[in-house]
N, C-alpha and C positions, 0 to 999 in steps of 0.2 A: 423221745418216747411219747413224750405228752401231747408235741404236735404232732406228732404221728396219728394218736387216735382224733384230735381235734379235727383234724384235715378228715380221716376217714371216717368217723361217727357222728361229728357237729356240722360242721363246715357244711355238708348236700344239702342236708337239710334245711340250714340259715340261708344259704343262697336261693334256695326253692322259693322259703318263705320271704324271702325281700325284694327276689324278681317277681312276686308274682302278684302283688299289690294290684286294687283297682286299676290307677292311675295307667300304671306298665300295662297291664293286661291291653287296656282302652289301646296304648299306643300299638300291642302287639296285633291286633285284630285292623290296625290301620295297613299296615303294612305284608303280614302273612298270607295272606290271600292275594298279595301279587305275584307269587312264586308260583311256576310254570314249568312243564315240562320233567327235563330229570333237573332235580334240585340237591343242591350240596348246603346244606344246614352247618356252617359251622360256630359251633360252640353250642350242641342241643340241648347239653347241660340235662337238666331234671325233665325236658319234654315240655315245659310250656308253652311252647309256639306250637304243639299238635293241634290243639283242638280248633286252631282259627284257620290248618291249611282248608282250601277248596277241592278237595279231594277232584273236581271234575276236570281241572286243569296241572292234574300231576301225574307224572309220568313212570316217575321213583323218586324217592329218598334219601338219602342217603348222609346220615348224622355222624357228626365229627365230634370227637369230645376227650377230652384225655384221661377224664377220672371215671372209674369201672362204678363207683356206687352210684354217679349219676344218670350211668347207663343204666344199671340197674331200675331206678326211677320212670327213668324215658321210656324204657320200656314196657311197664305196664300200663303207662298213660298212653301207649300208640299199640297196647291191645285192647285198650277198654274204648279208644276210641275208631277201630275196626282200623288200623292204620297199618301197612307195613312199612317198617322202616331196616336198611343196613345198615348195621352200624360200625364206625371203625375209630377203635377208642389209641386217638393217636392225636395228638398239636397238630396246627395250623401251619406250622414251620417246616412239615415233611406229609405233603396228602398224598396218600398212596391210591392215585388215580391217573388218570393218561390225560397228555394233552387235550386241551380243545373238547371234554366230555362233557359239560354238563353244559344244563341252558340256564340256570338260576346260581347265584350263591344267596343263600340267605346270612346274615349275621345277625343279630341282635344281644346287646348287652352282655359283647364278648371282647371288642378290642381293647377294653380299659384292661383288662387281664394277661392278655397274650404276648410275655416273655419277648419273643424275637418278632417286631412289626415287620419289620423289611422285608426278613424271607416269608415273614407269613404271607404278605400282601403277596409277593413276588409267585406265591405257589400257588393262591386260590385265580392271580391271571392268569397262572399257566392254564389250570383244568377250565378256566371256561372260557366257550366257545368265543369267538370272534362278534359274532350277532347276540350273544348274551345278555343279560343280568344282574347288576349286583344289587343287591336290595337293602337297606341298613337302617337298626334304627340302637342308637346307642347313648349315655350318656355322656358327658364332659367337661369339658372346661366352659365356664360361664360366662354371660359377657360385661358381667359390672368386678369393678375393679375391686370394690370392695369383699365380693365373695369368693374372686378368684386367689386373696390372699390366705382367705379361710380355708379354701380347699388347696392351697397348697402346705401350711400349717398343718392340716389334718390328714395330705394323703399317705404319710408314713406310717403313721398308726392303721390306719384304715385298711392299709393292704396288709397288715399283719393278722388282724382278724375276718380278712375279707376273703383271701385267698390270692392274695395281689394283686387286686383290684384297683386300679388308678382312677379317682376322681377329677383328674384335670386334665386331661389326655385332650387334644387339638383332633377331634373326629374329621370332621373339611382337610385337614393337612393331610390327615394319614392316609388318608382316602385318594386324595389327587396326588401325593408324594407315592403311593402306591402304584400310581401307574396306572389308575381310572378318572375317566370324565366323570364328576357330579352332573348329571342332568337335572334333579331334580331333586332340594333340598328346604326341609322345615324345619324350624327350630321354637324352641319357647322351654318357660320352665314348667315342669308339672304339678297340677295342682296335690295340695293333701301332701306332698313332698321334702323336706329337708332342702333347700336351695341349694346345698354343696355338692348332693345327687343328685338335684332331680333337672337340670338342665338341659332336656334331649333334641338328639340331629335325627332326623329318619328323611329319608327318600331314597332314589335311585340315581345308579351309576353305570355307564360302560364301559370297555376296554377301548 
C-alpha cells in the first residue's frame, strides 16, 4: 500500500525534479533537436524533452511511457508548449506500432529503468525505419574504478526509491548488443552532478 501511493504520488514528481536539473537539461537541448520526422519518444516520462524539439523538423510524436501520472504531466507541458503529442502509456518491451514506421527513436535517461533490455531494444529496431535514427543521451556506468564500485554499492538502494533505476547500466553495450551501429558517441561526467549519476553517453545510432 505505501509503495503503491510512493510510486503514484512521489515517485513523478522526484523524477521530474531530478531529470530536470541544469546540467540534464544543457545535455537535453544537445541532443532533442536532432529528432526528425515521425519521432517515437521512448520514455517521455514528465515531458522534459518538449520544449527543446525543433517543431520545423517534426513530423509526429509519438510518446512511450508506462506510468499514466506522468502522462498526465507530459501532457500539459506539450500543451503549454503548443506541441501535439500521441501518447501510448505502455513499456518498451511491447510498442504498439508497425514495422519500419518511424524515422527517429529518441531515448533519454530511460534505459537505466527499462525492466526487459532485450526485447525492448529488439522492438524500438523493429518500428524503425531501415534509414533511421536512434538518438540517446543516457546515464551510466562510469569509467574510474573507484566510482564504478560506488555505484554498484548503491544501485540497490537507488532503484528502490528511484523507480528502478540502474546507475551502472554499460549504455555502448546495450546499444550495440541491441542490435545498433553507434555512429556517433560522447561521453564525460556532468558538472554540479553526484559522480555515481552523473556520467553520461549521448550521440547517435543506426540499424
Amino acid at each position: 500500500m505505501i509503495k503503491a501511493l510512493y510510486e503514484k504520488l512521489v515517485l513523478p514528481k522526484l523524477c521530474d525534479k531530478c531529470c530536470g536539473t541544469k546540467p540534464i537539461n544543457y545535455q537535453r537541448n544537445k541532443v532533442v533537436p536532432l529528432a526528425k520526422g515521425v519521432v517515437l519518444e521512448v520514455g517521455v516520462g514528465s515531458g522534459l524533452n518538449i520544449p527543446f524539439y525543433n517543431k520545423n523538423n517534426i513530423e509526429k510524436i509519438i510518446g512511450l511511457d508506462p506510468s499514466e501520472e506522468l502522462n498526465v504531466l507530459a501532457k500539459k507541458v506539450a500543451d503549454d508548449n503548443g506541441i501535439q503529442i500521441d501518447f501510448l502509456i505502455n513499456g518498451a518491451e511491447d510498442i504498439i506500432l508497425p514495422d519500419n514506421s518511424v524515422d527517429t527513436i529518441l531515448i533519454t535517461y530511460t534505459l537505466c529503468t527499462i525492466p526487459d533490455l532485450n526485447k525492448s531494444m529488439s522492438e524500438m529496431k523493429r518500428v524503425l525505419k531501415s534509414d533511421g535514427k536512434f538518438i540517446f543521451c543516457e546515464h551510466g556506468i562510469a569509467p574510474d574504478k573507484n566510482i564504478i564500485n560506488w555505484q554498484r554499492r548503491i544501485n540497490p538502494i537507488w532503484g528502490i526509491f528511484f523507480g528502478g533505476c540502474n546507475i551502472n547500466r554499460n549504455i555502448p553495450k546495450i546499444i550495440s548488443d541491441g542490435g545498433f551501429n553507434i555512429t556517433n558517441i560522447n561521453q564525460m561526467y556532468l558538472p554540479s552532478t553526484p559522480k555515481i549519476v552523473g556520467y553520461n553517453y549521448w550521440g547517435e545510432a543506426n540499424i
